[in-house]
C-alpha positions as a Markdown table, in Angstrom:
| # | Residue | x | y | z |
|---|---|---|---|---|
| 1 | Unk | 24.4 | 83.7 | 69.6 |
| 2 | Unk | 25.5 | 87.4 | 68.4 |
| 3 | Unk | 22.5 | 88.9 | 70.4 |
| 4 | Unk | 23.4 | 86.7 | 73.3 |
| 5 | Unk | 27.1 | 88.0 | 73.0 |
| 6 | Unk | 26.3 | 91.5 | 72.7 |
| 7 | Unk | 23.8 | 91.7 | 75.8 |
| 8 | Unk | 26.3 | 89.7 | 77.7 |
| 9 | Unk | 28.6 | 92.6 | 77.5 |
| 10 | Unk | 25.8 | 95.1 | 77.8 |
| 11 | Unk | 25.8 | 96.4 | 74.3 |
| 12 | Unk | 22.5 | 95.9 | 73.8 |
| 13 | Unk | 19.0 | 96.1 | 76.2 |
| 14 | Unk | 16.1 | 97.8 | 74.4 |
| 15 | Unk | 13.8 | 95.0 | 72.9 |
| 16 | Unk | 13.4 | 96.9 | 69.5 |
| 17 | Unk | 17.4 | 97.5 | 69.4 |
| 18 | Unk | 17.4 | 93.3 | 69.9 |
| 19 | Unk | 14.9 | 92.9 | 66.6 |
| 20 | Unk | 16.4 | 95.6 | 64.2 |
| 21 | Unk | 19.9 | 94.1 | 65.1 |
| 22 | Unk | 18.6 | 90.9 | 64.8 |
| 23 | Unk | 17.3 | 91.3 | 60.9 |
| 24 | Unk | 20.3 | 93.6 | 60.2 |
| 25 | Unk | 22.5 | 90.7 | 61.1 |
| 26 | Unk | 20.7 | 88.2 | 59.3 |
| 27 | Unk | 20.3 | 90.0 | 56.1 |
| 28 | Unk | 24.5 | 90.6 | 56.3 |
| 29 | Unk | 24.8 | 87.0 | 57.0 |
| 30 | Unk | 23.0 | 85.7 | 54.1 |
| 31 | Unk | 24.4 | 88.3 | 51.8 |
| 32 | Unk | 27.9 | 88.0 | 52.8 |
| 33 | Unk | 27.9 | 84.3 | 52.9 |
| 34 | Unk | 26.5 | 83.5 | 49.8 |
| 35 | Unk | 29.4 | 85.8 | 48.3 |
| 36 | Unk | 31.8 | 83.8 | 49.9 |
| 37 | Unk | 33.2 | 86.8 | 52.1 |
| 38 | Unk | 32.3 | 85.3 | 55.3 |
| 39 | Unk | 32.3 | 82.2 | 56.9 |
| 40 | Unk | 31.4 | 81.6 | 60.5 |
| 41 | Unk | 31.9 | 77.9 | 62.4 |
| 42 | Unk | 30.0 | 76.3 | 64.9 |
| 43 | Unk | 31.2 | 74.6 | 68.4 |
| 44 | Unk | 28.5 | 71.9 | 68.9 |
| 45 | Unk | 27.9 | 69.9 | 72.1 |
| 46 | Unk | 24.8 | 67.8 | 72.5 |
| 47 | Unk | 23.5 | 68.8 | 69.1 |
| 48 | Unk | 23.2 | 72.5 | 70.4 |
| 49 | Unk | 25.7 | 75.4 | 69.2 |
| 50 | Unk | 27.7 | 76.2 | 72.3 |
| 51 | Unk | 30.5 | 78.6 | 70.5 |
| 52 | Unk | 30.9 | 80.3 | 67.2 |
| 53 | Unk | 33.2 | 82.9 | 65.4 |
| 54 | Unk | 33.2 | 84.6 | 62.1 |
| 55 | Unk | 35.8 | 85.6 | 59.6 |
| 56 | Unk | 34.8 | 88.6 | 57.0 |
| 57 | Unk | 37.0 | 89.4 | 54.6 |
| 58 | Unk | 37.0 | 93.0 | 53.1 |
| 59 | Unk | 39.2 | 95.3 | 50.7 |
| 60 | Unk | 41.1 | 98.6 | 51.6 |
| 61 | Unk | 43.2 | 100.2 | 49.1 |
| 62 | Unk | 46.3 | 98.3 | 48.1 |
| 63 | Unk | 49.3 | 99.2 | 50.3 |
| 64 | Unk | 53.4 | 98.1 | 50.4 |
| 65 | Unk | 52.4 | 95.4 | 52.7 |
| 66 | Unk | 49.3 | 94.1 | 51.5 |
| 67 | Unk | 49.1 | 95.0 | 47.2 |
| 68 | Unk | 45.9 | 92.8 | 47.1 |
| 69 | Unk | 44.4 | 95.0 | 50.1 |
| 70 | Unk | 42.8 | 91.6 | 50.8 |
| 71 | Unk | 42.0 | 91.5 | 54.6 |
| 72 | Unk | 40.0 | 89.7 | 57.1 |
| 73 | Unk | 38.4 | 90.2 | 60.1 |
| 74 | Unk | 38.0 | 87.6 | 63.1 |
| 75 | Unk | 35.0 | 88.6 | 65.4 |
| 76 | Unk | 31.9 | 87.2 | 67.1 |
| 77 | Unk | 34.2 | 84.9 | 69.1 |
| 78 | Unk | 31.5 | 83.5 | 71.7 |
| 79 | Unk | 31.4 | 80.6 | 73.4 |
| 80 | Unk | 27.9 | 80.3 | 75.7 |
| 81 | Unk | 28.8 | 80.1 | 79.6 |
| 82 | Unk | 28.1 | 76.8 | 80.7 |
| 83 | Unk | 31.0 | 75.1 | 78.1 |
| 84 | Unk | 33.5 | 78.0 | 78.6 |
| 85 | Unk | 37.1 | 77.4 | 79.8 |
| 86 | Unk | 37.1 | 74.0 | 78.0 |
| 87 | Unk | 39.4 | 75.5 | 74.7 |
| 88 | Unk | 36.0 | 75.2 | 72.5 |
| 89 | Unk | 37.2 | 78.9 | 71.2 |
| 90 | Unk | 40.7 | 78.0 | 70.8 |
| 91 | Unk | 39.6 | 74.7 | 68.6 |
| 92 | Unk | 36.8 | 77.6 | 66.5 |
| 93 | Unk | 40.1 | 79.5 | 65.8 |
């Protein structure tokens, strides 16, 4: 669904772009997740993923606000056209 997402909005096109992304994503996926610093969910509708988003945590230096420097990141937020405008990304979130 992350290739789909970024050729929707034209980030990607070249074939060979499509397969280095693809293993690039998959290797961060499996790393990431099996650390516990990212967790994606899955939308679901007919036994087929129809949405999905990702949350990725990461560390900055500590600052007044934030002395952990714990953060996360929300991203990946697709839902696939045909089961948009039903709140499927509002329930992800």
């Amino acid at each position: 669904m992350r290739m789909q997402l970024f050729a929707e909005i034209g980030m990607i096109s070249d074939p060979d772009d499509v397969a280095n992304l693809r293993m690039a994503t998959a290797q961060f996926f499996t790393a990431r997740s099996a650390s516990g610093l990212c967790r994606s969910w899955v939308a679901t509708s007919d036994q087929c993923i129809v949405g999905t988003a990702t949350l990725a945590e990461f560390r900055r230096p500590p600052y007044l606000g934030n002395l952990s420097g714990r953060e996360a990141y929300l991203l990946n937020v697709f839902t696939v056209p045909a089961h948009r405008r039903q709140g499927i990304d509002r329930s992800i979130v």
